[in-house]
N, C-alpha and C positions, 0 to 999 in steps of 0.2 A: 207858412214855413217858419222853421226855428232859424235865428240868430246863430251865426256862428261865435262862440265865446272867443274872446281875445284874451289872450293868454299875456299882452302885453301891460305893466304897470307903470304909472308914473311917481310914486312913493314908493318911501323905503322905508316906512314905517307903519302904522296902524293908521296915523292922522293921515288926513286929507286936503291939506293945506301945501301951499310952498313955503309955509314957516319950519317946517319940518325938512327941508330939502337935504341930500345926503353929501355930506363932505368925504372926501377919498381919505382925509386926516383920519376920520370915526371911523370910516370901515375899515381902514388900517388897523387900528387901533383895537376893536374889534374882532379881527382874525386875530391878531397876535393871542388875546384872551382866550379866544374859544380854541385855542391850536395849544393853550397851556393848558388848560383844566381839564382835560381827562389824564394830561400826563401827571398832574399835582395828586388826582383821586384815581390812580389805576389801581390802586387797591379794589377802593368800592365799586370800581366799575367792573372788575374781574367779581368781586359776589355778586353783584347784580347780575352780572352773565350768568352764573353759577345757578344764582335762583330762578332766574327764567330758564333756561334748561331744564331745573327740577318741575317748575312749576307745569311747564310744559308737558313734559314724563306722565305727571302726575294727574293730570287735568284728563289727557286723552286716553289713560285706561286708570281711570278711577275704580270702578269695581272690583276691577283684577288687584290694585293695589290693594283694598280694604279686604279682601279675601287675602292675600300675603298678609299683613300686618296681622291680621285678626288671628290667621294661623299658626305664627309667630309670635302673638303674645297666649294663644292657647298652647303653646309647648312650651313656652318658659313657664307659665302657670303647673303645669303638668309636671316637668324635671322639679322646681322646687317644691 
């Protein structure tokens, strides 16, 4: 029979020690960071959206794209 996986951890970090043990102070400390920095770079987080959406578009009808593009740089070739 298979093990059932425990899905319970005793670290709060990569180590495997209790030298590592997690203070409420760090995780504090902790959320406050990661609760700032997408607000500091919502710029880049809004292009990053931006690209994955394109990349996305792009990736699942790749063909059809290169048939548009190709047919649109053979009419701008063609007007001038």
């Amino acid at each position: 029979m298979n093990p059932t996986p425990t899905t319970h951890h005793t670290w709060c970090t990569a180590a495997h020690s209790d030298a590592t043990a997690c203070f409420h102070a760090d995780l504090a400390s902790l959320g406050v960071h990661l609760n700032g920095c997408p607000q500091v770079h919502r710029h880049l987080l809004t292009l990053y959206g931006a690209g994955a959406s394109i990349h996305g578009f792009v990736a699942t009808r790749l063909v059809t794209t290169l048939v548009v593009l190709g047919t649109l740089l053979g009419l701008v070739y063609w007007v001038l």
